[in-house]
C-alpha positions, 0 to 999 in steps of 0.5 A: 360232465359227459363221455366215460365215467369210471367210479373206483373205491380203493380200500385202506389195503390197497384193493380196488372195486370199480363201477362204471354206475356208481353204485357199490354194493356187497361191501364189508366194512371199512374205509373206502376212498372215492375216486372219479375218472373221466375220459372224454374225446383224449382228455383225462380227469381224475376227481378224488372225494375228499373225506374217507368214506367209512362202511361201518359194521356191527361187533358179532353177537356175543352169547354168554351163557351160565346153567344150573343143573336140575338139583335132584331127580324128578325135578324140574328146576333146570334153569340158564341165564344169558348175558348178551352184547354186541351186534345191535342192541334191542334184542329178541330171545328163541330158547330153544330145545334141542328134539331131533337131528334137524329139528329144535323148538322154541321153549322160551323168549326171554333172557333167561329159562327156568324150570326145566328138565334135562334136556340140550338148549341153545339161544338163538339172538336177533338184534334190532337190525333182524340180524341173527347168532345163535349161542353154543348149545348147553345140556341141563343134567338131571342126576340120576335115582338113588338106588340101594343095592345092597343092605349088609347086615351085622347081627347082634352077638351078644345079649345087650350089644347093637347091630349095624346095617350098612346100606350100599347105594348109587345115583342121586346126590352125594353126599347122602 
């Protein structure tokens, strides 16, 4: 037709967005109902669509994340696993290392990092559509040294009997 077109999508919660073009963009998702107006020369139409038009949106990115602690000091056994759903799937995995206030690098692209040591962690999940979520960052504890700090000993009293010597420690992992 000709004259002065109105293009109107109405939300299931009553909102209305018009175009004068046709176009929409920059819409959440939803269902839309599509509805055209025509004023010509005095003469009102009104033309509704027929289906619902539905704006589908992925479910968020959803991280979960499990960590192993490093076992014993000096070791490099520090390890985190990811389970991963929502979004897109065909994802691609960044580990990443937390190394200054504005800065992380990039430690690992698959689903799980072993062999680590201590350190803050996060993973950053791109999905098949380049859409990105990164996890909560997660902190991989080394224990610390074992330190002796005190040797009490107890002399033998008597001819034949046994001493004893008590060692006092810290750090490392109990129970020694």
């Amino acid at each position: 037709g000709s004259g002065s077109f109105a293009f109107k999508l109405s939300t299931t919660a009553g909102d209305t967005i018009t175009s004068n073009t046709g176009s929409f963009s920059d819409l959440p998702g939803g269902d839309y109902i599509l509805v055209i107006e025509n004023d010509q020369s005095g003469c009102f139409d009104k033309s509704i669509y027929s289906e619902t038009i539905k704006v589908l949106q992925p479910d968020s990115i959803d991280i979960i994340l499990d960590k192993e602690d490093i076992t014993c000091f000096g070791l490099n056994d520090g390890n985190i696993s990811a389970s991963v759903s929502g979004g897109n799937p065909g994802y691609s995995y960044y580990w990443e290392q937390f190394a200054s206030p504005s800065s992380w690098n990039i430690v690992g692209t698959d689903l799980s990092l072993s062999g680590q040591s201590a350190g803050t962690f996060r993973l950053k999940v791109i999905d098949s559509k380049s859409c990105p979520d990164f996890s909560d960052s997660v902190s991989i504890i080394e224990p610390d040294a074992m330190v002796i700090t005190d040797a009490v000993v107890s002399d033998i009293k008597c001819l034949g009997e046994t001493g004893t010597i008590e060692v006092i420690s810290t750090g490392g992992v109990l129970p020694y």
